[in-house]
N, C-alpha and C positions, 0 to 999 in steps of 0.2 A: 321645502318645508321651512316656516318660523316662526320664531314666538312671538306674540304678541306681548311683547316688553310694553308701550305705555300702559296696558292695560295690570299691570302688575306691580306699580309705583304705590308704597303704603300710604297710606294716612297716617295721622301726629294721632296717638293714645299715648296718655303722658302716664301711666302706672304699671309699665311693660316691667315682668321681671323675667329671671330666668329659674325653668322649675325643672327636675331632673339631675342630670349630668352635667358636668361642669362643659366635657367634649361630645364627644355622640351619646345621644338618646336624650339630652334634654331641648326643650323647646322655650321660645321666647313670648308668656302668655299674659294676658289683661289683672292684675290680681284681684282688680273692685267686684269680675264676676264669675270670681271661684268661692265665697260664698255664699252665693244666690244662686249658685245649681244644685239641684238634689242630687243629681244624676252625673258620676264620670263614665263614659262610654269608652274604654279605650281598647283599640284594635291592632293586635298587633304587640306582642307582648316579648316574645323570645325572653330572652334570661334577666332585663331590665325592665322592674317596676317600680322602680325609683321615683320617675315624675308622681306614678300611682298614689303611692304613700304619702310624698310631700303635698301633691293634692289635699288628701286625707286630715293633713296633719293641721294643714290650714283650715278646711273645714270639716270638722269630727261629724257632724251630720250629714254628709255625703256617702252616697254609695256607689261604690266600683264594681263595674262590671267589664271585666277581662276576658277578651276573645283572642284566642288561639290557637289553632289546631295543630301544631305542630310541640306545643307545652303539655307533658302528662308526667307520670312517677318515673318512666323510664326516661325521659327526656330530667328532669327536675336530680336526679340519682347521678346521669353522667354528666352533668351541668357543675354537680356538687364536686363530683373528684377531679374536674380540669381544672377550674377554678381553684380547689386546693393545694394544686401540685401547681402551676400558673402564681399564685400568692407567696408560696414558699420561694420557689426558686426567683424572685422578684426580690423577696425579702433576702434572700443570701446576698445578691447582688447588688442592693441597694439600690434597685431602680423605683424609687419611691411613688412617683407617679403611677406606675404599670402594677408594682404590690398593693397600692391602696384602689385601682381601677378594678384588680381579679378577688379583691377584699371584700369589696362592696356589690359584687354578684357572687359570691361564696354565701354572701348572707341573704342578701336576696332571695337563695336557693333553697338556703336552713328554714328560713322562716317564710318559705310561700304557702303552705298550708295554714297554716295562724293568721296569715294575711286573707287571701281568699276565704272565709268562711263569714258566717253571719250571715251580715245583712250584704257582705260581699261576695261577689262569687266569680268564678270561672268555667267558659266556655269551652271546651274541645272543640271548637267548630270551626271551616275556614267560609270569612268572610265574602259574597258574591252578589251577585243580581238574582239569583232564587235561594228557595230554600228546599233542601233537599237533608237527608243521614247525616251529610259529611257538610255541608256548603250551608250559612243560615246570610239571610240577605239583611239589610241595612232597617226595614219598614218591619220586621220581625223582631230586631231587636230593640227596636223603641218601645212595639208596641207591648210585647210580649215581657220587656225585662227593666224597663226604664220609669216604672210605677205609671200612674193614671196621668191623663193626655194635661193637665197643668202643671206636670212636674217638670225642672228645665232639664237640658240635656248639656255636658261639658263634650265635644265629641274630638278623641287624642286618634290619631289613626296613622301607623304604618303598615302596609300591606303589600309593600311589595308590587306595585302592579296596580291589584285591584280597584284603588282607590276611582281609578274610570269608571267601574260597573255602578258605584254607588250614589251619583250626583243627582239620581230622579227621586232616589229616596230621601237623600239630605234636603233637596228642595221639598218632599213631599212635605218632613217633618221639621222644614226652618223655623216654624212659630215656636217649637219646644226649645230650640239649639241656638243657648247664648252665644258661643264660640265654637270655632274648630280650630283644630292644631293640625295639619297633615303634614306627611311625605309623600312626594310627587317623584316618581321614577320612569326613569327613559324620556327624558321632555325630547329627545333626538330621535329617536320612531314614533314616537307617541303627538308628534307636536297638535297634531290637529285634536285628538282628543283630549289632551293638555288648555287649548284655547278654547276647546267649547267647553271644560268644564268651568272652567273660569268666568266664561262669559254667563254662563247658567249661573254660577252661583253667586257671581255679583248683584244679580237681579236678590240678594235678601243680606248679604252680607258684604263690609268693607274690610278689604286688606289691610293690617296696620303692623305688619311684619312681613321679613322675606331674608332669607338665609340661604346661600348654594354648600352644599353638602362634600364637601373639597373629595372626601373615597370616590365619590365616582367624578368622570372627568370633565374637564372644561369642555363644550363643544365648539368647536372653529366655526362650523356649518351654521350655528342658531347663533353663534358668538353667546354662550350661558352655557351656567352649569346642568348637565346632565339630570341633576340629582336636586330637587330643593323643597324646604322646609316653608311653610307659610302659615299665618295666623289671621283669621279672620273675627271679628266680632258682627254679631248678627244688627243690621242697619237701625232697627226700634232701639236699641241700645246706645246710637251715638246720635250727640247733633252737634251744632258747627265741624261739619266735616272739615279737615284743611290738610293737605297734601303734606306730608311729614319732609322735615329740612334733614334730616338724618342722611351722612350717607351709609353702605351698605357695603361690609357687614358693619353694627354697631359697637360702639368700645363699650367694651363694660358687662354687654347685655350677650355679645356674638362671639363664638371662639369654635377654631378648625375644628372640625369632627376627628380628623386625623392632625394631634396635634404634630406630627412632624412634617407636615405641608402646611404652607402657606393659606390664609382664609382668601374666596374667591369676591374680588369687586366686582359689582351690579350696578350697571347703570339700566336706564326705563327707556332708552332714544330709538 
């Protein structure tokens, strides 16, 4: 098993910032077209909606819609008191970084209901290739939640996994979906389905980001990380393509998920 590394070399988008968290959970996205989406699609939510918001905040006429099935009151209630107990004892100790990391999902947690509601909402659902009670698939949620077929789509997704079952859907609905942000997990059993989705979905979209996610481990076997973040903008969006001089991870823009490890170097050979 291998990755197909040159296939996975970004392109130069010269307006990359970084939205979210400063260490895990935030991602490194195009800012010219987080205006021009109607639609945040973000999958994969757990106790940080951070990027969610800062989306939002940038563009107040956007709508979020959050998928998770593993987020409800009982989930969002014990979220609330580890996080407060987590803040404090952080706060006694002066470990400033870690009291303002369990600070900012303490509040997260307070104000998820005020956040989700409106024209925003949340999904109990877990993301797959059907739709069934519990499982809503990817061609459901556009159709179904993402307003009428000329509305754009911003599509944020970690899922654990799943993210393979969903690439016939993203290709169905590429004409709606400026960008994607994903997480890409097990590229080390997963390699083959790793490279075909990539290779599926370069046929609508150019990579112009790429991050290895330092919590899970280097692999020896694929030589890459285990674990990694990528940013695509959809191809009608860009011209003069040019293969980015950047190397990886970026200064500025790329920082460990686990900031007491080291960030992981990516070369495309």
């Amino acid at each position: 098993m291998s990755i197909n590394k040159p296939a996975l070399q970004p392109n130069h988008c010269s307006d990359l910032i970084r939205m979210g968290n400063k260490f895990d959970g935030g991602y490194v996205v195009p800012k010219s077209y987080i205006s021009g989406t109607d639609t945040l699609l973000s999958l994969g939510i757990n106790d940080d909606w951070k990027f969610d918001k800062e989306f939002q905040m940038e563009n107040p006429n956007s709508k979020v819609v959050g998928v998770d099935y593993t987020v409800g009151l009982g989930f969002i209630v014990k979220k609330t008191l580890q996080n407060s107990v987590k803040s404090l004892i952080n706060t006694i100790l002066f470990r400033h970084d870690k009291r303002n990391k369990y600070w900012t999902r303490l509040l997260n947690c307070v104000f998820f209901y005020s956040f989700f509601r409106d024209k925003n909402i949340h999904l109990k659902r877990r993301v797959s290739d059907k739709s069934d009670q519990l499982d809503i698939s990817l061609d459901e949620l556009i159709e179904q939640y993402c307003g009428s077929k000329s509305d754009t789509v911003f599509l944020k997704m970690d899922i654990e996994g799943a993210e393979y079952q969903v690439i016939g859907d993203l290709c169905k609905h590429a004409n709606r979906i400026n960008v994607v942000a994903a997480e890409f997990h097990n590229l080390d059993t997963k390699s083959n389905e790793f490279n075909q989705f990539i290779e599926a979905i370069s046929e609508h979209f150019y990579i112009v980001h790429i991050h290895g996610n330092n919590y899970g481990r280097y692999v020896d076997s694929i030589d890459f990380p285990e674990t990694v973040e990528i940013t695509f903008i959809n191809k009608s969006l860009m011209s003069n393509v040019k293969v980015s001089k950047n190397s990886y991870p970026v200064e500025g823009l790329d920082f460990p998920n686990n900031p007491k490890k080291p960030d992981y170097r990516l070369c495309f050979e």
